[in-house]
VMD Tcl script that draws the C-alpha trace (Angstrom):
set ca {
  {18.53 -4.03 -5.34}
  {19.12 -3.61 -1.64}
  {20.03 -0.20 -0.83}
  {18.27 -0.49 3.40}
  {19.98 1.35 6.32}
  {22.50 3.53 4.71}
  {21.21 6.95 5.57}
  {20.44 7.81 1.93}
  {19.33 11.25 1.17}
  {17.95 13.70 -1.64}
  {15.15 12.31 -3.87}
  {14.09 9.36 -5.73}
  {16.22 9.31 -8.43}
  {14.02 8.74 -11.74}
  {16.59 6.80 -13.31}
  {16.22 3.93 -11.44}
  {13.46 3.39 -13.96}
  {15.94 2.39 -16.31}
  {15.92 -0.77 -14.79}
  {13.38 -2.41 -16.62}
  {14.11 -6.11 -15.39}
  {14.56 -5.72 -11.61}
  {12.57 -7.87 -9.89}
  {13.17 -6.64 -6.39}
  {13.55 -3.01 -5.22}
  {14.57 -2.56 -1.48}
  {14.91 0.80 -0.03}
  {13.60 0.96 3.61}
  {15.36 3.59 6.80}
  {17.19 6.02 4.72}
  {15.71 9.64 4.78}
  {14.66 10.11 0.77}
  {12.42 12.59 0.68}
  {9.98 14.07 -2.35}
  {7.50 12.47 -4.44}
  {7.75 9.41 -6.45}
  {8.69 9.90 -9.56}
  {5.91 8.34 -12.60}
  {9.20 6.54 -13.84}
  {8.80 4.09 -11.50}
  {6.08 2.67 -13.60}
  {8.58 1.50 -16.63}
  {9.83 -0.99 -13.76}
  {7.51 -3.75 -15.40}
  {9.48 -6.09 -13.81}
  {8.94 -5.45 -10.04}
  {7.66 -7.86 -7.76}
  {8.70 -6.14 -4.22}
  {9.03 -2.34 -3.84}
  {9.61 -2.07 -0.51}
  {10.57 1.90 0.99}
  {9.34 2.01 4.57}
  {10.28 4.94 7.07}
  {11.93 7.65 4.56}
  {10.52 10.76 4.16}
  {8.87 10.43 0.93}
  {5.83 12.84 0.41}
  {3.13 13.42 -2.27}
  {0.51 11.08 -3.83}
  {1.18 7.38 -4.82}
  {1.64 7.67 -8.54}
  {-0.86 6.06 -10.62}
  {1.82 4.84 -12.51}
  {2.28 1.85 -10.18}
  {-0.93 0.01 -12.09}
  {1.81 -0.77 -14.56}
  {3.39 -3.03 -12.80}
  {1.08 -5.85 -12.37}
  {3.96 -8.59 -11.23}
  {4.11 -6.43 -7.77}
  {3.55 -8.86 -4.89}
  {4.79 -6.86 -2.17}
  {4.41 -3.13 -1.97}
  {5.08 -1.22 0.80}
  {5.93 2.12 1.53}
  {4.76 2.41 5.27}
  {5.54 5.04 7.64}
  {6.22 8.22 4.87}
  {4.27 11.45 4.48}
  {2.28 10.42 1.70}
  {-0.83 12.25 0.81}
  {-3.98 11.93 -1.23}
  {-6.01 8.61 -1.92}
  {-5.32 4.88 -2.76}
  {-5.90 4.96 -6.25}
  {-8.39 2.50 -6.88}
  {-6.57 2.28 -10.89}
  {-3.42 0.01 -8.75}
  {-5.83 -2.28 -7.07}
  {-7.35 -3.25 -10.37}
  {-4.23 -3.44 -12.10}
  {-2.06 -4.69 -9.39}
  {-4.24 -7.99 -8.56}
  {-1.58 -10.27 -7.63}
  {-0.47 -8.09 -4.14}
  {0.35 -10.11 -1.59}
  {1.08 -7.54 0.69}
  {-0.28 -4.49 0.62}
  {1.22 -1.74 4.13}
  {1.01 1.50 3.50}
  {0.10 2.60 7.61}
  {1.78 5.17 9.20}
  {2.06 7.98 6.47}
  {-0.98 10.29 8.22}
  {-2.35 12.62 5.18}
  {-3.10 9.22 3.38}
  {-6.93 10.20 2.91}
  {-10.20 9.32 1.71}
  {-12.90 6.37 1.42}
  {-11.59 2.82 1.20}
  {-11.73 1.95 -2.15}
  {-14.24 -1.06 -3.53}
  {-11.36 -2.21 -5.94}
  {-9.61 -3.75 -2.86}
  {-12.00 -6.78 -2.80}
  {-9.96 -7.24 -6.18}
  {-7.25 -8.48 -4.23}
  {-7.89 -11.86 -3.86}
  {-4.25 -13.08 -3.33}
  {-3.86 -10.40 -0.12}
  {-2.75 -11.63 3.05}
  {-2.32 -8.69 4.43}
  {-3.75 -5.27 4.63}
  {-2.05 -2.69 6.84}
  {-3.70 0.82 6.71}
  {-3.52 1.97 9.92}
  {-2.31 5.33 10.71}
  {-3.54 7.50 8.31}
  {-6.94 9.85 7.96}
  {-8.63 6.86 6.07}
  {-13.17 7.99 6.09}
  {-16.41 6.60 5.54}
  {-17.33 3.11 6.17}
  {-15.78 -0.59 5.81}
  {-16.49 -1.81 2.33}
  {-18.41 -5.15 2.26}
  {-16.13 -6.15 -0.61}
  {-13.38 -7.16 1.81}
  {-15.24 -10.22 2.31}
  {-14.10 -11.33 -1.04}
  {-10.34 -11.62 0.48}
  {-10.22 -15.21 0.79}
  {-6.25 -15.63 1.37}
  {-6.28 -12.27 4.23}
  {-4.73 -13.31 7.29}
  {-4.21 -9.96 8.79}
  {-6.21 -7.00 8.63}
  {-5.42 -3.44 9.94}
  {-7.00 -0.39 9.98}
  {-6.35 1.01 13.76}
  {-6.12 5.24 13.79}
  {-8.31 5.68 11.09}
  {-11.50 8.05 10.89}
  {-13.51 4.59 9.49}
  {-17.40 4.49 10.93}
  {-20.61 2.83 10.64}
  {-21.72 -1.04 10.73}
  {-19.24 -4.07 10.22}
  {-20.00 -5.35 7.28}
  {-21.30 -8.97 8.05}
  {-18.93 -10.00 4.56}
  {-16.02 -10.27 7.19}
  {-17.29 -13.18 8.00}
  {-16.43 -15.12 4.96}
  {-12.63 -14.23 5.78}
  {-11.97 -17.71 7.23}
  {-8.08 -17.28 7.59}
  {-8.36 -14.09 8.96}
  {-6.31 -14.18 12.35}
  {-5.75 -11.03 13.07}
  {-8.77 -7.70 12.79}
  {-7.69 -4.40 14.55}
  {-10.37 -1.76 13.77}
  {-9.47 0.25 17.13}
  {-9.16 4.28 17.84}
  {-11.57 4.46 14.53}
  {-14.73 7.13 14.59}
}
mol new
graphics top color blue
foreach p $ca { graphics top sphere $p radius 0.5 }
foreach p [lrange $ca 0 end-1] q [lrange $ca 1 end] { graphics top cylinder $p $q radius 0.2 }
display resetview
């Protein structure tokens, strides 16, 4: 479903989780605004959800560990609030893509469970109020190509785990504490 560029607005309607077989969900530039409804988790089917640069707010609903076919999930540039919940990195293992930068009250430690992620290429974090250190299990990312986590409040050592991210091309850790 590719709804992108149409100046959509109101809230995310809960019935689109109806649609039990859609594969691909494709919502980016339109101005929906509100909190994601749990519904979206009876959308089993999902590979892609894909809502960049709306004006959705609230925290990521837990919900999302139900759908485990997700490849692609990205719902940059937003208000969203609250912490990654480490429940859809253990569920979700087969994330390609994982951007959720730009949505500022995104908060709290890295989570642990994103070493789980073995088929990431790419992490993009950056832009939020992200704390506390680099977790060592990102060296378990084998396939991660590009990491991001620029504007971040992210301190202490580099863990020397990076190291084993041989297809990592690209590592921007600027404007952190």
């Amino acid at each position: 479903l590719e709804l992108s560029s149409n100046d959509f607005t109101g809230t995310f309607p809960s019935e689109l989780g109806l649609l039990t077989d859609l594969q691909w969900l494709d919502i980016p530039a339109n101005d929906i605004s509100g909190s994601l409804p749990t519904e979206v988790g009876t959308m089993t089917s999902l590979e892609w959800f894909d809502m960049p640069s709306s004006s959705l707010t609230g925290m990521l609903p837990t919900e999302f560990a139900l759908l485990t076919k997700l490849t692609e999930l990205n719902i940059k540039f937003n208000r969203l609030s609250g912490t990654i919940p480490a429940i859809i990195l253990r569920s979700c293992t087969q994330l390609k893509i994982l951007e959720l930068q730009g949505n500022r009250n995104l908060s709290g430690a890295l989570p642990t469970e994103l070493g789980l992620l073995s088929n990431l290429s790419s992490l993009e974090l950056q832009r939020n109020q992200l704390t506390g250190f680099l977790p060592s299990e990102l060296g378990t990312m084998g396939d991660l190509t590009l990491l991001h986590l620029s504007y971040n409040d992210i301190r202490g050592p580099l863990p020397s785990e990076i190291g084993n991210l041989s297809n990592l091309r690209v590592l921007d850790l600027q404007a952190n504490d």
